[in-house]
C-alpha positions in Angstrom: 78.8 66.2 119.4 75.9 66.9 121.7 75.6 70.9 122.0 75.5 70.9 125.6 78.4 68.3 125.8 80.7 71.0 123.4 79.6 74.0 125.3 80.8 72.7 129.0 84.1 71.3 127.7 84.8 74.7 126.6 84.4 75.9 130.6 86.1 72.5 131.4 88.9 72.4 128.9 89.7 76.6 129.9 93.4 77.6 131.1 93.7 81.4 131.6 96.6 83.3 130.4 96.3 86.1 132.4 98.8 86.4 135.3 97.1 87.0 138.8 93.7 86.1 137.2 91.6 83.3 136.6 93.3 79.6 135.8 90.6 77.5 135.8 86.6 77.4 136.2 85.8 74.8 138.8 82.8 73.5 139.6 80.6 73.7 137.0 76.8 73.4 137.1 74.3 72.5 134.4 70.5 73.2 135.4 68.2 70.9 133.7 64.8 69.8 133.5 64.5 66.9 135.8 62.2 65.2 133.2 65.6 65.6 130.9 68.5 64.2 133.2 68.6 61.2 131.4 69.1 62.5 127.6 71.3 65.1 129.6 73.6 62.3 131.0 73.6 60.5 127.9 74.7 63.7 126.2 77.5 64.4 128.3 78.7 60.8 128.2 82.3 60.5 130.4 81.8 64.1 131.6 78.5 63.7 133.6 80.5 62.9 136.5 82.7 65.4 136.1 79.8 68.1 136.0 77.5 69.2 139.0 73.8 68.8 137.5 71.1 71.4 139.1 67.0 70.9 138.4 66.0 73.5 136.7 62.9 76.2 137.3 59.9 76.9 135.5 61.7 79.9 134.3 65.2 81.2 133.1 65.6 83.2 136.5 64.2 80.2 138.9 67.0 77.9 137.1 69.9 80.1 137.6 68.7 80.5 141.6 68.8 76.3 141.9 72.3 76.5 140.1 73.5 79.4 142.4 71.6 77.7 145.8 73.7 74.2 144.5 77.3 76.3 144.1 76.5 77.9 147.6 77.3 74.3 148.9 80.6 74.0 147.3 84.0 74.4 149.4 85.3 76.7 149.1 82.6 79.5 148.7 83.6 80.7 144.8 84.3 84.6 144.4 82.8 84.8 141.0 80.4 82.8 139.2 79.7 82.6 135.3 76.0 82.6 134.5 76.1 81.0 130.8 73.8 80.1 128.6 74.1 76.6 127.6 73.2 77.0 124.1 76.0 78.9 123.1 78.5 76.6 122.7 81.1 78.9 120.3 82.0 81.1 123.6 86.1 80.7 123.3 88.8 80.8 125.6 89.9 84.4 124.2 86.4 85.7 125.1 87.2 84.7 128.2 90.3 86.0 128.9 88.9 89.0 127.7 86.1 88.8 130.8 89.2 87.6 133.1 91.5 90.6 132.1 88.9 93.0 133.2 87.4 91.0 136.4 87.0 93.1 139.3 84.9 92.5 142.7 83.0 96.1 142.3 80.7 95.0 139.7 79.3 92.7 137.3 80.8 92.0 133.0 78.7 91.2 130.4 79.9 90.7 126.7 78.2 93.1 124.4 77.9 93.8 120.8 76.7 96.7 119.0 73.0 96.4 117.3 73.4 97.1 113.7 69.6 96.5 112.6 67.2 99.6 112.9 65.0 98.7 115.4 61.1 99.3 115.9 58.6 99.3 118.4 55.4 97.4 117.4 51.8 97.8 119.2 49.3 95.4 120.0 48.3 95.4 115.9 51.5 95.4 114.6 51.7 98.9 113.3 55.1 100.8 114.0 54.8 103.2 116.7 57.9 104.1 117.4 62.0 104.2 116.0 64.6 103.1 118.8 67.7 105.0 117.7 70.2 102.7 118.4 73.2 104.6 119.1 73.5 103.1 122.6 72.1 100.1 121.9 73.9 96.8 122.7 73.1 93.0 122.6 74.1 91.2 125.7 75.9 87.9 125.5 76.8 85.3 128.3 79.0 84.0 130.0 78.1 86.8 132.7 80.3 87.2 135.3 79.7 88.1 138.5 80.8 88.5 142.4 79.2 85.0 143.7 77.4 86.7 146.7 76.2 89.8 145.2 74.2 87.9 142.6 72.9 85.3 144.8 71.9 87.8 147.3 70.0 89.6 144.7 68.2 86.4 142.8 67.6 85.5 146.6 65.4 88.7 146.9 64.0 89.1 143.1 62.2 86.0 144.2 60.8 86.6 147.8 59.7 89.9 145.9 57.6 87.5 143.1 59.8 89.0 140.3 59.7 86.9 137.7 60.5 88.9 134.8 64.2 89.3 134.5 65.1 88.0 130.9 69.1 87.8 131.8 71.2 87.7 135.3 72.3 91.3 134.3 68.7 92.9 134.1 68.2 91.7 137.5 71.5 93.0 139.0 71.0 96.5 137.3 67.4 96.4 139.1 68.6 96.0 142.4 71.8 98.1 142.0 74.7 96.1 141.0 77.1 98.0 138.6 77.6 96.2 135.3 80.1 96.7 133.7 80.1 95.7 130.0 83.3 94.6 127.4 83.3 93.7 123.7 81.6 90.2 123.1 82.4 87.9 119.9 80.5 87.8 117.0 80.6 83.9 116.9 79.4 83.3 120.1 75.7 82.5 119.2 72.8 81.1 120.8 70.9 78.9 119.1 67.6 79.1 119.2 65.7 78.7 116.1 66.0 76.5 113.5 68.1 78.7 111.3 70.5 78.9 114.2 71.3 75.8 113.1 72.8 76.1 109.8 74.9 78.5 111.4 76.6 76.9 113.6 77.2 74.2 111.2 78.6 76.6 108.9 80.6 78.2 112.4 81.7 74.3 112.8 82.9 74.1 109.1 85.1 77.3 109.1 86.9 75.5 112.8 87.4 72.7 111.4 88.8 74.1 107.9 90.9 76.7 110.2 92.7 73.1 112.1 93.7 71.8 108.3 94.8 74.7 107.0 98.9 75.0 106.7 100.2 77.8 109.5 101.7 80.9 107.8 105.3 80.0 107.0 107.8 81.6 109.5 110.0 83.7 107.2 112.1 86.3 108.3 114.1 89.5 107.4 116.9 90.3 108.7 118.6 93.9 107.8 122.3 94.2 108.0 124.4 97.8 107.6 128.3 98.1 107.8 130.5 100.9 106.7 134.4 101.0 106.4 136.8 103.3 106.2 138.8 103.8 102.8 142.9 104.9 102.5 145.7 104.7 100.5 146.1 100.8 99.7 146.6 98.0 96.6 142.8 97.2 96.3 139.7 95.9 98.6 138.0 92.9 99.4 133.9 92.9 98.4 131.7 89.9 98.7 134.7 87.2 99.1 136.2 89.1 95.8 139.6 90.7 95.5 139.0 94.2 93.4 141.9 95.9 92.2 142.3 99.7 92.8 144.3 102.5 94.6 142.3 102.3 97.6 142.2 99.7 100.7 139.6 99.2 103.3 140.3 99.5 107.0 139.0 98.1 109.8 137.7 94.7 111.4 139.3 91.2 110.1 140.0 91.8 106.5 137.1 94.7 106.3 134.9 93.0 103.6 132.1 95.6 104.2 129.8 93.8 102.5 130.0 90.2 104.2 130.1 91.9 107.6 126.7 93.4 106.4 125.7 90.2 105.6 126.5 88.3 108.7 124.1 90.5 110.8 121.6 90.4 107.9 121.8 86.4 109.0 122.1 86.6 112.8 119.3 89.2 113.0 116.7 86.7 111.5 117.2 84.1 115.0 118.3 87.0 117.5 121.8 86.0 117.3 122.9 89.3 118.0 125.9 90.8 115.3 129.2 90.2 114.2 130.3 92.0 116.9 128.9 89.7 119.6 130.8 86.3 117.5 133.6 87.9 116.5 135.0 90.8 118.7 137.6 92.9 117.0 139.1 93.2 120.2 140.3 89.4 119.5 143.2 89.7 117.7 142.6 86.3 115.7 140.2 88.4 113.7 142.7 90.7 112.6 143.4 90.5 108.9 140.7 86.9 108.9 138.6 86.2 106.1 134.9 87.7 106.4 134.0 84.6 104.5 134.6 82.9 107.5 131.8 85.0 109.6 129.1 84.4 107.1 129.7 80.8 107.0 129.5 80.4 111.3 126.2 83.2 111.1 124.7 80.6 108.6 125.9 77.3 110.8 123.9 79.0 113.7 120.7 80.1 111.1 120.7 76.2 110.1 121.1 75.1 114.0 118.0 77.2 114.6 116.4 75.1 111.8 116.3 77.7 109.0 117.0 77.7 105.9 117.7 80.9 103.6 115.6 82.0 100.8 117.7 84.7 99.2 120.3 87.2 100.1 120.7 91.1 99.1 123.6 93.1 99.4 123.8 96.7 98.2 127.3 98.2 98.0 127.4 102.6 98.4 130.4 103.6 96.9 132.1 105.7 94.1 135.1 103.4 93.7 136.1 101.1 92.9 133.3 100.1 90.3 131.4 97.3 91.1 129.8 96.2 87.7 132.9 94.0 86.1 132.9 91.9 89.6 129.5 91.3 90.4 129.1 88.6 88.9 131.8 86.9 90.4 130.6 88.4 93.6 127.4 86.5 93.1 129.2 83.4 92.2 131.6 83.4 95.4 127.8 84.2 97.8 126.8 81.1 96.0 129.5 78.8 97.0 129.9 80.4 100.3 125.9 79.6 101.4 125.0 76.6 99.0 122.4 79.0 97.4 121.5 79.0 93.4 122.0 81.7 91.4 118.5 83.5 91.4 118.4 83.5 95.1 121.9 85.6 95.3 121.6 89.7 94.6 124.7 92.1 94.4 124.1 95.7 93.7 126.0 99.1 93.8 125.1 102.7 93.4 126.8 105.8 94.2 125.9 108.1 96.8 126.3 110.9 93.9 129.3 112.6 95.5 127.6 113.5 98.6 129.1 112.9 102.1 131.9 110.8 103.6 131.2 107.8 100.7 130.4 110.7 97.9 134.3 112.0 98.5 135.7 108.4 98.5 136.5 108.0 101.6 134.6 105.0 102.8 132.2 101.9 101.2 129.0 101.1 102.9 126.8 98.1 102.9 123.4 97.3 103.1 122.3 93.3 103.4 118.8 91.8 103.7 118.3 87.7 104.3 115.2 86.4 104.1 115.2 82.8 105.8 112.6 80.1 106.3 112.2 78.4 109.9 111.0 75.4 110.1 
C-alpha cells in the first residue's frame, strides 16, 4: 500500500470514543507538489475523490498555509485542524483519542516523547562545543492540533513578516504566542525519512500484521463463592450432594448443603448472574428442605447459556466435624455427575479452623468454592 494512501485512511477510517469530543475528521487535505498530482492520485486510487488535494509550497511552512487557505473555504468553518505529517502513517486511533481527550480551544497539543540520546552541539568544524542536558528535552510528533483560526491567523502573519524558518506548526505558534500544550506521543508513530526508516516500518507492518493472526487471550474466569451454616443437634448433614452420618445437622436454606450453595455463586459470579440468593430466595418456601444439587445444576444451565464452559471446580470445606476424608471421594464423584466434569477437573478439601471461633467450637461448617470457566 502506498504510504500516503495508509496514512490518510487512518484520518479517514477514525471514530472517536470520547463522549462530547471529536467523532470524525472531515475534510481532509493533502498538500502536494503540483508536478506530483498524478503519482499522488494514482496512489490514493478510490480515495482521491474522497480527499481535498492542496499545491504545495517551496517550503514545509508555505505548504501548510495553502492547506489552511484551502480548509478556510470549507462550510462549515472547522474549530480545530490537525497539521500531520504525511509520512507518518503508524499515527493510531488511540493516539488520537488521546489528543481528543485533552482538546481544548485555549491552546494548541502536540504529541511528545522524551529524548533518550545525549545530545551535542557541533560547530562549523564538527568539534563538540557544547552538552544539551536533556532533562527537558522532548521530540515533537504530529498530528498537531490546533484552534483552526489561531493557527491560520498566525501562518498568515509569519509570512507577510518573510519568516521562513519555522521547522513545525508548533515552533511557529510558540513564536507568536499561542500556548502549546503538549501530551505523551507513541513510540510507533514514525516518520520516514531515510532509508533506514524503511526497514522499520516494515518491521512496524510485520508485528500488525502478526498481532491480527494471533489467537485473542482466552476469556476465562474465576468466580469465588463463600457460604456458612449453622450446626445443631441432628442425624447427620448433607456436603457436596453426600449424606454424612454424625450427631450434628445443618440449618438453614433448602436442605443447607453448605458447600453446593458455595458452589452455585462460585458459578453465577463468573457471568454476573448475581447469587443463590437472587435464583433461589429462601423466602420461597419451595426451597425449603430442596436439594442444593438442584441450584448448581440451573447456575451451570445459565454458565452454558452464556456460552461457557467450566474448567475445574474447588470447594474447601472449614469444619471440625464431621470428618471429611472417608467421603471425599464420593464427594468428588457426585460434583462429577452433577456438572459432566472428569475427575481431575473436580477438587474437595477440608481443614479445620484449629478450634478457633464459631466453626473451631462446632457450631457451624463453612465453604469456600472457586470455578474457573471458559467463555467462548
Amino acid at each position: 500500500m502506498p504510504l500516503i494512501r495508509r496514512t490518510v485512511e487512518i484520518f479517514l477510517n477514525y471514530q472517536g470514543k470520547n463522549s462530547g469530543q471529536v467523532k470524525s475528521i472531515a475534510p481532509i487535505i493533502v498538500v502536494v507538489n503540483p508536478a506530483d498530482a498524478i503519482l499522488y492520485r494514482q496512489a490514493l486510487g478510490d480515495l482521491a475523490d474522497k480527499i481535498l488535494l492542496a499545491d504545495g509550497g517551496a517550503t514545509r511552512q508555505e505548504s501548510t498555509l495553502n492547506g489552511l487557505h484551502l480548509l478556510k473555504t470549507q462550510m462549515p468553518t472547522p474549530s480545530y485542524v490537525h497539521i500531520h505529517d504525511g509520512a507518518r502513517p503508524f499515527v493510531s486511533h488511540d493516539l488520537l483519542d488521546k489528543i481528543h481527550a485533552a482538546l481544548a480551544p485555549i491552546y494548541s497539543l502536540v504529541p511528545v516523547l522524551p529524548v533518550a540520546e545525549t545530545l551535542k552541539r557541533l560547530d562549523a568544524q564538527d568539534f563538540i562545543t557544547e552538552t544539551v542536558p536533556r532533562g527537558r528535552l522532548y521530540a515533537a510528533q504530529t498530528p498537531q492540533i490546533f484552534p483552526f483560526a489561531a493557527i491560520l491567523a498566525v501562518h498568515e502573519q509569519a509570512a507577510a513578516a518573510g519568516r521562513t524558518d519555522f521547522t513545525d506548526d508548533s515552533a511557529l505558534a510558540e513564536a507568536y504566542g499561542l500556548p502549546v500544550k503538549t501530551v505523551a506521543g507513541d513510540s510507533r508513530n514514525i516518520k520516514i525519512t531515510w532509508e533506514k526508516d524503511i526497514a522499520m516500518a516494515d518491521s512496524l507492518l510485520q508485528q500488525s500484521e502478526a498481532a491480527k493472526t494471533k489467537p485473542p487471550f482466552p476469556d476465562i474466569r474465576t468466580g469465588n463463592g463463600y457460604d456458612v451454616h449453622k450446626l445443631a443437634v441432628g442425624s447427620g448433614v448433607i456436603l457436596c450432594g453426600v449424606p454424612v452420618p454424625c450427631s450434628l445437622a445443618l440449618q438453614g436454606h433448602s436442605d443447607a448443603d453448605v458447600a453446593l450453595h458455595a458452589l452455585t455463586d462460585a458459578l453465577l459470579a463468573t457471568c454476573g448472574e448475581g447469587d443463590i440468593g437472587v435464583h433461589f430466595p429462601p423466602s420461597d418456601r419451595q426451597w425449603k428442605g430442596a436439594a442444593s444439587e438442584i441450584f448448581v445444576r440451573r447456575a451451570a444451565e445459565i454458565v452454558a447459556q452464556k456460552g461457557g464452559q467450566i474448567v475445574n471446580i474447588d470447594i474447601t470445606l472449614i469444619c471440625e466435624t464431621p470428618k471429611i476424608a472417608p467421603h471425599r471421594a464420593a464427594m468428588v464423584a457426585k460434583l462429577q455427575t452433577m456438572l459432566g466434569l472428569t475427575a481431575e477437573r473436580v477438587s474437595v478439601k477440608a481443614t479445620t479452623n484449629e478450634t478457633l471461633g464459631f466453626i473451631g467450637r462446632s457450631e457451624g461448617i463453612a465453604a469456600i468454592a472457586t470455578a474457573n470457566v471458559y467463555y467462548s
